[in-house]
ZAMARGU-4260 file (C-alpha; in steps of 0.2 Angstrom, whole numbers, plus 5000, padded with zeros to 4 digits):
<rodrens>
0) 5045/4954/5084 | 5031/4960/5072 | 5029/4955/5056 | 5024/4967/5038 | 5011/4961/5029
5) 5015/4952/5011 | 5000/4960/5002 | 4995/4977/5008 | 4974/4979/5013 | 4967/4987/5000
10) 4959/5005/5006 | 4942/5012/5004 | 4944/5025/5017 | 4933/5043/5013 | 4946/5053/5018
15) 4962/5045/5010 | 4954/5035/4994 | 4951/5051/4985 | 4971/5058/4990 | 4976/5040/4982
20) 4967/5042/4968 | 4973/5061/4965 | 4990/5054/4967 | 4990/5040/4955 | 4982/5050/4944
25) 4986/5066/4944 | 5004/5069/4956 | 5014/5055/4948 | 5009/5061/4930 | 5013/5079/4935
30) 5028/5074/4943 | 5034/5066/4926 | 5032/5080/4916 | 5041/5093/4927 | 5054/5078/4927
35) 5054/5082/4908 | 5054/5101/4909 | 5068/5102/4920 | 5079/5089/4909 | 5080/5076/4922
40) 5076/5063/4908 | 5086/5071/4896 | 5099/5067/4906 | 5097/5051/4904 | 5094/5053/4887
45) 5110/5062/4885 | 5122/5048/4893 | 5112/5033/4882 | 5116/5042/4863 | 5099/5045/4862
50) 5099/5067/4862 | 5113/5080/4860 | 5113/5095/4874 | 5122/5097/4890 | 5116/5088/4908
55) 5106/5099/4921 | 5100/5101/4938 | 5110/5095/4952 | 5123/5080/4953 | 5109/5070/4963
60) 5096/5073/4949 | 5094/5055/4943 | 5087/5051/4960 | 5071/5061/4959 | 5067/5050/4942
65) 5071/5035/4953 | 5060/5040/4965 | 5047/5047/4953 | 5047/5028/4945 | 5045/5020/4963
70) 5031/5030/4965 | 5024/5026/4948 | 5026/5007/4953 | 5017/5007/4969 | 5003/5020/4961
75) 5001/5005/4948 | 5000/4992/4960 | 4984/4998/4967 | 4976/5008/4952 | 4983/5001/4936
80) 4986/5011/4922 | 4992/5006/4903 | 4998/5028/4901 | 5006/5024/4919 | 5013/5008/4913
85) 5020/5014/4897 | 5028/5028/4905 | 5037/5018/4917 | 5041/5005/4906 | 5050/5016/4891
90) 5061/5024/4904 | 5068/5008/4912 | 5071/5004/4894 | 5080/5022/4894 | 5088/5017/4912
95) 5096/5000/4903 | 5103/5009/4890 | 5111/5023/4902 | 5118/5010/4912 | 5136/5002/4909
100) 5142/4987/4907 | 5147/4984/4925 | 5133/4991/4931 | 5136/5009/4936 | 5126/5020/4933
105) 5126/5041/4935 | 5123/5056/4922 | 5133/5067/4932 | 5149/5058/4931 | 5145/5049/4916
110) 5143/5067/4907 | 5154/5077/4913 | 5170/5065/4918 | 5166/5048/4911 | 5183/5041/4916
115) 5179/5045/4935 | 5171/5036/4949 | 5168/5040/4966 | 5177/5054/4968 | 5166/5062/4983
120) 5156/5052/4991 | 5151/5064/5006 | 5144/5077/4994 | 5140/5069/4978 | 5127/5057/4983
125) 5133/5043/4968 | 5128/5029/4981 | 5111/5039/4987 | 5107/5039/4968 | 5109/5020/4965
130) 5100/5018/4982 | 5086/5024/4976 | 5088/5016/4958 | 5088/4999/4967 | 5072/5005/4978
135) 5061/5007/4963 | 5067/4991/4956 | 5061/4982/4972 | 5045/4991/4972 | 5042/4988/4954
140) 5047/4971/4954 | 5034/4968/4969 | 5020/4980/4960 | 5024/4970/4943 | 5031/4953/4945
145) 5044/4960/4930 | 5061/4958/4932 | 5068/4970/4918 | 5073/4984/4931 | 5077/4972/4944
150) 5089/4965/4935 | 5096/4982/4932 | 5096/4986/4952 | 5105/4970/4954 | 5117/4972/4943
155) 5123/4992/4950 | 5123/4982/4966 | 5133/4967/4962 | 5146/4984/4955 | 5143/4990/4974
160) 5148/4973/4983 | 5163/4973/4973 | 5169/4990/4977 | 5165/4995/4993 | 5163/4978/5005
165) 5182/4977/5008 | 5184/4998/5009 | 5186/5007/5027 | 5176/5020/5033 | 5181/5034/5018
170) 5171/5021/5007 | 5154/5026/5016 | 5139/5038/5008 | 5139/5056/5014 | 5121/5057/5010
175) 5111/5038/5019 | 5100/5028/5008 | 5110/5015/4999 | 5109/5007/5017 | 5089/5005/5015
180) 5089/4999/4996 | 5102/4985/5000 | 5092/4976/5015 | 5077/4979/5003 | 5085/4970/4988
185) 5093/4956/5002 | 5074/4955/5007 | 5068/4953/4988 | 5083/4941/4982 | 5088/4934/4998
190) 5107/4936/4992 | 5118/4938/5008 | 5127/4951/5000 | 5118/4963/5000 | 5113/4964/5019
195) 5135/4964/5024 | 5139/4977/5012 | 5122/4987/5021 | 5127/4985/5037 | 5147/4986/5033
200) 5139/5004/5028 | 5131/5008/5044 | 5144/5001/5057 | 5158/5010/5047 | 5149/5026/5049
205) 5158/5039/5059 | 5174/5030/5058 | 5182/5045/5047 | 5197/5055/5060 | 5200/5069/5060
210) 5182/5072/5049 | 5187/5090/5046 | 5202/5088/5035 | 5193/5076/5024 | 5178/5086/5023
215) 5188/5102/5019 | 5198/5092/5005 | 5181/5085/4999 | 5173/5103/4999 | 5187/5109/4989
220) 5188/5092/4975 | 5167/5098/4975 | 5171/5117/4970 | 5183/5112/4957 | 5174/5101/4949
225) 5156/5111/4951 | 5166/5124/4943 | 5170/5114/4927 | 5152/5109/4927 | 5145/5127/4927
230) 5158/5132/4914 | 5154/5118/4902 | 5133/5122/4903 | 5136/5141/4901 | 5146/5139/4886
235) 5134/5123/4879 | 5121/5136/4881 | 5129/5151/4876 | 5129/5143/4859 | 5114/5135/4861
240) 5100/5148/4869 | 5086/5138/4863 | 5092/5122/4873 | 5088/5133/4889 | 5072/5137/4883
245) 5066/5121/4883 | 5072/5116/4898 | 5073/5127/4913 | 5074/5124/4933 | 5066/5134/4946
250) 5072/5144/4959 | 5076/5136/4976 | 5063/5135/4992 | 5063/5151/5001 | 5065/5149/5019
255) 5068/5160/5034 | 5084/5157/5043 | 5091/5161/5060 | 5104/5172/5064 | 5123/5163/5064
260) 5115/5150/5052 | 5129/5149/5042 | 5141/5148/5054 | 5132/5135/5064 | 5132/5126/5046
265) 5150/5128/5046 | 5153/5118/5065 | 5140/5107/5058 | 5149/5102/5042 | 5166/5104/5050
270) 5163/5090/5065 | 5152/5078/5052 | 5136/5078/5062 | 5128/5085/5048 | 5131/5068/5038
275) 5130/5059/5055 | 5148/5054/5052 | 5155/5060/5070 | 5150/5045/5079 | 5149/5026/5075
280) 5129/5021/5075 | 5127/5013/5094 | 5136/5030/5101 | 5123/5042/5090 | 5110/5041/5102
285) 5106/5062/5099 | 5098/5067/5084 | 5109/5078/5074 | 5113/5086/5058 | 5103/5085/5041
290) 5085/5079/5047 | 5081/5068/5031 | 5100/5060/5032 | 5098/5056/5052 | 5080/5048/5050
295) 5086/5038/5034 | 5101/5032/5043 | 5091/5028/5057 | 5078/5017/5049 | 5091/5006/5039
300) 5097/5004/5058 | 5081/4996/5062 | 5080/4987/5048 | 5097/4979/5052 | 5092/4976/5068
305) 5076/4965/5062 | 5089/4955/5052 | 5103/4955/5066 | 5095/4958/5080 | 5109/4967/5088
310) 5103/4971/5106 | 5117/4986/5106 | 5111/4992/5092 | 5090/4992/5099 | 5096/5004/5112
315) 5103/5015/5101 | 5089/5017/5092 | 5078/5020/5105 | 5087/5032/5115 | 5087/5042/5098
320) 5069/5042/5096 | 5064/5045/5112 | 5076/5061/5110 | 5070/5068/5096 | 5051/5067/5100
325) 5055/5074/5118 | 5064/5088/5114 | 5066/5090/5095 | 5053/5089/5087 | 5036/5102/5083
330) 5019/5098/5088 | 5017/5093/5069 | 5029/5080/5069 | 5040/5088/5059 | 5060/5090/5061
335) 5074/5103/5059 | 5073/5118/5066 | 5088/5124/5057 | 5084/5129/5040 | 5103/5133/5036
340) 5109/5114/5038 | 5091/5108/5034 | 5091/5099/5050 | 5090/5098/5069 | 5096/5112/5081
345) 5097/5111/5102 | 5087/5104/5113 | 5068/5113/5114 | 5078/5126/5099 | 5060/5126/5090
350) 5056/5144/5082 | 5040/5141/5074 | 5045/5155/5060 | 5063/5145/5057 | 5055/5126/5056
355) 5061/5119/5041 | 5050/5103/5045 | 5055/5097/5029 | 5039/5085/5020 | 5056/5072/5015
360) 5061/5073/5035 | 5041/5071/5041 | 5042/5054/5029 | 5059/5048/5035 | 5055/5047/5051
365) 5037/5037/5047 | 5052/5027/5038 | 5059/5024/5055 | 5043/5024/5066 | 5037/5008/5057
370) 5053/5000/5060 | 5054/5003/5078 | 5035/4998/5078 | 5039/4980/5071 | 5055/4977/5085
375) 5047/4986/5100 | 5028/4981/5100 | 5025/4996/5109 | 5011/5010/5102 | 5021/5027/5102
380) 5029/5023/5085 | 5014/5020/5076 | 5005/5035/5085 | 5019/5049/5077 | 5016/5040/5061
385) 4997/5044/5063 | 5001/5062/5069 | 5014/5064/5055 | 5001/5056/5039 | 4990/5070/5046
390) 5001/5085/5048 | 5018/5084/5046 | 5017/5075/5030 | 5002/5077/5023 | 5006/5098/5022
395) 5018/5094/5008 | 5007/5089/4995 | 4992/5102/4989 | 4974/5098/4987 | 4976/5100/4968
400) 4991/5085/4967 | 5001/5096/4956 | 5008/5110/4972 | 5020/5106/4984 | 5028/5112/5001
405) 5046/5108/5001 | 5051/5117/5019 | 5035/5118/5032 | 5037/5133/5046 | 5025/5132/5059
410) 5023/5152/5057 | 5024/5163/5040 | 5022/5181/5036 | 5016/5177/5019 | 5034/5174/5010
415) 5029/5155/5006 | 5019/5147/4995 | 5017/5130/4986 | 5024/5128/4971 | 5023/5116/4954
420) 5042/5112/4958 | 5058/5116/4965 | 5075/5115/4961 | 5080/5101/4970 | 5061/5093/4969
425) 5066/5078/4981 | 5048/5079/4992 | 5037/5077/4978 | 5039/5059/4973 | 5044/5056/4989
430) 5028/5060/4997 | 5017/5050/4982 | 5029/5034/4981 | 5023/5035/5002 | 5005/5038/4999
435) 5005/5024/4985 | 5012/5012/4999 | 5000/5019/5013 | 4992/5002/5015 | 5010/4994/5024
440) 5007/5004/5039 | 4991/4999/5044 | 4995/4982/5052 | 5005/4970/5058 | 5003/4951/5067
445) 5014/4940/5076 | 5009/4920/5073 | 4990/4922/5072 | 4990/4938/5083 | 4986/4955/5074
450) 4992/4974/5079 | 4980/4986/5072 | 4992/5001/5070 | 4980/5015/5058 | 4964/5014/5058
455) 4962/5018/5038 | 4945/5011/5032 | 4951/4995/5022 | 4949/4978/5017 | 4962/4965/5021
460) 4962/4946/5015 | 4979/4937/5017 | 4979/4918/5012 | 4981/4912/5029 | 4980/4926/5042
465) 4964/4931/5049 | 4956/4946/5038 | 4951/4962/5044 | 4937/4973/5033 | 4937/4991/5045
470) 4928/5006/5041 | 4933/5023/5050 | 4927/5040/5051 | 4944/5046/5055 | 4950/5059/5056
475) 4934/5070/5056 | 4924/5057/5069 | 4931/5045/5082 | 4920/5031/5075 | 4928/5013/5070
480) 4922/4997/5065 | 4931/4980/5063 | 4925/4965/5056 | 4934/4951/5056 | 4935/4939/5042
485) 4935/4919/5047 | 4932/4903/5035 | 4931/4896/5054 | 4931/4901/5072 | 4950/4903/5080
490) 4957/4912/5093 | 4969/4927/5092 | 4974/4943/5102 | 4968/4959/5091 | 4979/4974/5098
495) 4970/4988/5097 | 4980/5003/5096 | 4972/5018/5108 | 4977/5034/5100 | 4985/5047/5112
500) 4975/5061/5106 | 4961/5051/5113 | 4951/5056/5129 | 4946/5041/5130 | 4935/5027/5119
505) 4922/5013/5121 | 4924/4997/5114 | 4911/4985/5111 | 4913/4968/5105 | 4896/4961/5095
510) 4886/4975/5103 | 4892/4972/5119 | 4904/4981/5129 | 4924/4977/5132 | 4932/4980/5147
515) 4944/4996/5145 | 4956/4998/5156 | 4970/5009/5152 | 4990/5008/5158 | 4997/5020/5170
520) 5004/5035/5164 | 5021/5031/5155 | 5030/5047/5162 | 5027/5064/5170 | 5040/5072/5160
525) 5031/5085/5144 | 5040/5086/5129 | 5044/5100/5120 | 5027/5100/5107 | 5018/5097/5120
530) 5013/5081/5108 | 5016/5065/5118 | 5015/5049/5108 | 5019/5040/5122 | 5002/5040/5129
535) 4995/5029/5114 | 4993/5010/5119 | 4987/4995/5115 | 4970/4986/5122 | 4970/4969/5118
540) 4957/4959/5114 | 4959/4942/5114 | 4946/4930/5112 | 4939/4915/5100 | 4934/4925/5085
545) 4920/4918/5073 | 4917/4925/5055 | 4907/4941/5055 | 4912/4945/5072 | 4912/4965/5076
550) 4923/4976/5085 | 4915/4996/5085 | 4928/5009/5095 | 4921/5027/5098 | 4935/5037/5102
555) 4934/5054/5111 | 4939/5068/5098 | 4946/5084/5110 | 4951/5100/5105 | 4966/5100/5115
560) 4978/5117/5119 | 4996/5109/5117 | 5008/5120/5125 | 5028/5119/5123 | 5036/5117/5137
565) 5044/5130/5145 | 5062/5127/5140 | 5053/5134/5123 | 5055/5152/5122 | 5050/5157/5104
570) 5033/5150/5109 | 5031/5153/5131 | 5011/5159/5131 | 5006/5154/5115 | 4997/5135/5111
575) 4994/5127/5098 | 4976/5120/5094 | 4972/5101/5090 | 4955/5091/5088 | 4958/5072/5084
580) 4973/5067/5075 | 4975/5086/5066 | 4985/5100/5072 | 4974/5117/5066 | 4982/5135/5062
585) 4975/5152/5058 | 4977/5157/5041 | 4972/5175/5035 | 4961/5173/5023 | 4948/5165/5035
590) 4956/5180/5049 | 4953/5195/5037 | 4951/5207/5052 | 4963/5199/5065 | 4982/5201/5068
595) 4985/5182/5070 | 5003/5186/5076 | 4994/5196/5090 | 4977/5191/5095 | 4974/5183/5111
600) 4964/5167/5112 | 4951/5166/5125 | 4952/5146/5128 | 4937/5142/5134 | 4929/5148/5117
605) 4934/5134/5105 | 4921/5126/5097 | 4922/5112/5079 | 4909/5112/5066 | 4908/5105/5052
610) 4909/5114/5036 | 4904/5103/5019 | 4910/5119/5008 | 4929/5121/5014 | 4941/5110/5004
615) 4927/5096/4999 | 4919/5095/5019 | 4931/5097/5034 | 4931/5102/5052 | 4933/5120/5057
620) 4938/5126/5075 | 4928/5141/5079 | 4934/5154/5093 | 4936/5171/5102 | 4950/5183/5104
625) 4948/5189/5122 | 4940/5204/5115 | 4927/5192/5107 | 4935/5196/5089 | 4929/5178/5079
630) 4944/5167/5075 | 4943/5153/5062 | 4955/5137/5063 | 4961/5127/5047 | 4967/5109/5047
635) 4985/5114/5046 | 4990/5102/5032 | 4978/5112/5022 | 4987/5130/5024 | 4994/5137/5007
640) 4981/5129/4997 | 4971/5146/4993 | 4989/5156/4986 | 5001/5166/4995 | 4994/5171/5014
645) 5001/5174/5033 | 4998/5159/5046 | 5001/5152/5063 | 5000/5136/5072 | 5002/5146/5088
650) 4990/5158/5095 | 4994/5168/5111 | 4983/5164/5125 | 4984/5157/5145 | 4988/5139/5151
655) 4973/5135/5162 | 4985/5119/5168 | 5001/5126/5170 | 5014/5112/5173 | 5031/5111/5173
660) 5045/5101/5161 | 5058/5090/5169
</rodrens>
């Protein structure tokens, strides 16, 4: 079982150092003011004394400022900032003062029914809020050393213990999280309690019989008391129009949904796969229901596991994964193809027009992969989070920092566009507080052995494992040097992860050549992306290593056609186009004069170049309709960056290798 690193290598990487640097200091100060705008802090302000007016946005509202504060703490770990630092610190002071004497802690309640509690777990997400609450404290308290806000974390949890460890399955969150901050806070403070009461949340799960009846009762307690909340903010502001004035929340996220979308809502709600409540965890071995839920319930699995080490429980998790990546999920990464439960449909049920592919689903499972990457040792996990930092995740955050994509169709006509913000602005923080933490994922050792799972130009010096300085011209060229840093010769296995975009790669070891050979293929089953992570590996190299010692890998960059498999319909003759780690699309400003939709691909056509004026220098993919019409292909994380415009991941064209699914 792999081990996380304590310090995270710190990056100087061409491609991502720039990203890190927009986000720490532009995104997370954007982020803040919207947070402001929309009177998510006012909210807070509201509850501590300190400001008259009435609460807005959501009941989860206090959870984008958590997440916003995680994000600020793990920003001001690796670019320190006294505006940054001043920021946070005011509103913890402002989250002290919210908080009550037993440690609870949630505007929504504490507004609008101060002498109520847990009333509706499944649908008000009062334990996803003080999940999150305790994540940033153990994010800050690691980025800081400070202990102000964790001792605020610990105190909303010790409430937590206290109320919940002894309660039955009706005591568990409709909305996972809580599960993930507790085994962090156990991992921070080491106090027991915090791991039983995280995994008395995950084995209680799906307990609840029959689910319908209390999911009707609980959808009728949410309307009643919704009700109350929208009469008492139409009459605060009714006397009181200048309030809205000053703070006002945006419209919601457009996307376009399926037919029967609300009735297959309904059956989702109705059975509890939507909150993943319809099986206990070892029998949920199918993704289901609400993407961001499943692959945030999922990774506090894992993590259980790597504190339990529950064999049950491994397989579980596995069959799970090996599920989704098989047979529900896109080329990109993403997940949930059904945009009416935001969440997962059938098997191979991926209309690229009707992805939802949300940026928060893209990042829980990352969540997850690392997980399963640390108990399995095996390369696939670490391969998806490669694919999804490139695609699936990186689409949710614009080139300017301040522009988001909340939902990510693989396909649009031109009705989505990025935004400043959004109603319920969950992705935002979400995807900086992952960018600010970027450095965990790229390795991970076992006694004096080392995995190297991203290959992320970095420096890594820890005080008694061997250090790594790599450079990489990723994702744009296949070229990676290692070197290793040694006081003194010793002997250790470096694992070399072999991406499976890859068509193949040298490896030499001080100018001299490394034996490559590579395993046997793992499966002659295609999934439904036509994305396999399976066929990533690792090449070890194991040997008496000596300071300064070099390790250069030159990997084959291909433009590969990934077709779906034929169980697919919405996309049966059509590929999507790939070089590297990056999926690519057509996007009509570069297409002008083609019907994207329509036009026919001529495969044997595709060429990359390199273009220094698009987006700062990137690689195009240059191509032919069969009529020899010129087709342009933009990095699809990139889409939407230019305003409002039609795109396609998929391009009609013939499979020169057809091949069958199984």
């Amino acid at each position: 079982m792999q081990r996380s690193l304590k310090t995270n290598p710190i990056i100087k990487d061409p491609f991502w150092t720039p990203r890190l640097e927009m986000n720490a200091t532009e995104a997370v100060f954007h982020q803040w003011q919207q947070l402001e705008k929309t009177g998510c802090i006012q909210n807070f302000r509201l509850v501590a004394d300190q400001a008259k007016g009435v609460r807005l946005g959501f009941f989860f509202a206090d959870s984008d400022a958590y997440k916003w504060l995680e994000a600020a703490a793990r920003s001001y770990a690796t670019h320190p900032s006294l505006k940054l630092k001043k920021l946070m610190d005011e509103f913890i002071d402002l989250i002290g003062r919210t908080q009550t004497e037993d440690g609870y802690i949630y505007t929504y309640n504490q507004f609008f029914f101060p002498e109520l509690r847990w009333q509706n777990l499944q649908i008000e997400h009062e334990l996803y809020c003080h999940g999150h609450l305790i994540e940033a404290a153990a994010s800050h308290f690691q980025a800081t050393g400070e202990r102000t806000l964790l001792q605020i974390a610990i105190k909303a949890a010790d409430l937590l213990v206290d109320t919940f460890l002894n309660l039955g399955p009706q005591g568990t969150p409709g909305h996972q999280e809580i599960e993930i901050a507790l085994i962090r806070l156990y991992g921070v403070t080491e106090d027991q309690a915090y791991l039983n009461l995280a995994e008395h949340f995950i084995e209680q799960r799906g307990r609840i019989k029959p689910f319908i009846t209390h999911i009707l009762a609980k959808n009728k307690s949410f309307g009643q008391r919704n009700q109350q909340v929208s009469e008492a903010i139409n009459a605060y502001l009714a006397q009181h129009p200048e309030y809205s004035e000053r703070y006002s929340l945006p419209t919601d996220n457009f996307s376009q949904k399926p037919p029967l979308g609300h009735q297959r809502w309904f059956l989702n709600m109705a059975t509890g796969k939507y909150f993943q409540q319809h099986k206990p965890v070892r029998k949920q071995t199918l993704p289901v229901g609400h993407a961001v839920r499943f692959a945030y319930f999922e990774t506090a699995a894992a993590m259980l596991y790597l504190e339990r080490e529950d064999e049950t429980l491994r397989q579980a998790l596995v069959r799970a994964w090996d599920h989704m990546v098989m047979r529900r999920m896109y080329v990109t990464g993403g997940v949930g193809a059904l945009p009416n439960i935001e969440g997962f449909g059938r098997d191979y049920e991926l209309d690229p027009f009707y992805s939802y592919s949300e940026t928060c689903a893209s990042l829980g499972v990352i969540f997850w992969n690392w997980q399963m990457a640390r108990i399995t040792g095996e390369a696939k996990y670490a391969d998806l989070t490669e694919w999804q930092f490139y695609n699936g995740a990186a689409v949710g955050l614009g080139q300017d920092g301040t522009s988001y994509l909340y939902n990510n169709p693989l396909s649009c006509r031109g009705d989505l566009y990025r935004r400043s913000w959004f109603k319920c602005p969950c992705c935002p923080s979400n995807i900086s507080r992952t960018w600010a933490d970027l450095g965990k994922y790229l390795f991970s050792f076992q006694g004096h052995d080392i995995w190297v799972q991203q290959y992320i130009g970095c420096e890594w010096t820890p005080d008694q494992q061997p250090g790594i300085r790599m450079e990489s011209g990723l994702p744009w060229k296949g070229e990676v040097m290692l070197e290793v840093l040694l006081d003194e010769p010793r002997k250790f296995c470096l694992h070399l992860r072999i991406p499976g975009w890859s068509g193949g790669v040298r490896v030499r070891v001080n100018g001299e050549d490394w034996i490559v050979t590579p395993p046997a293929p793992h499966s002659p089953c295609r999934t439904a992306s036509g994305y396999d992570p399976g066929e990533s590996w690792y090449l070890p190299v194991e040997r008496t290593w000596s300071p300064g010692d070099r390790v250069e890998l030159e990997f084959e960059m291909l433009i590969r056609l990934r077709f779906t498999h034929p169980k697919v319909k919405a996309t049966r003759g059509k590929a999507a186009v790939s070089l590297g780690p990056i999926v690519y699309c057509l996007e009509s400003f570069d297409n002008p004069d083609v019907d994207i939709f329509m036009a026919e691909l001529d495969p044997h056509s595709l060429r990359s170049r390199f273009s220094e004026e698009t987006f700062g220098g990137i690689h195009l993919i240059q191509g032919l309709t069969q009529e020899g019409k010129p087709l342009t292909f933009l990095p699809y994380y990139l889409w939407a960056n230019r305003g409002s415009s039609q795109m396609t991941v998929y391009v009609r064209t013939k499979n020169p290798n057809k091949q069958g699914g199984c």
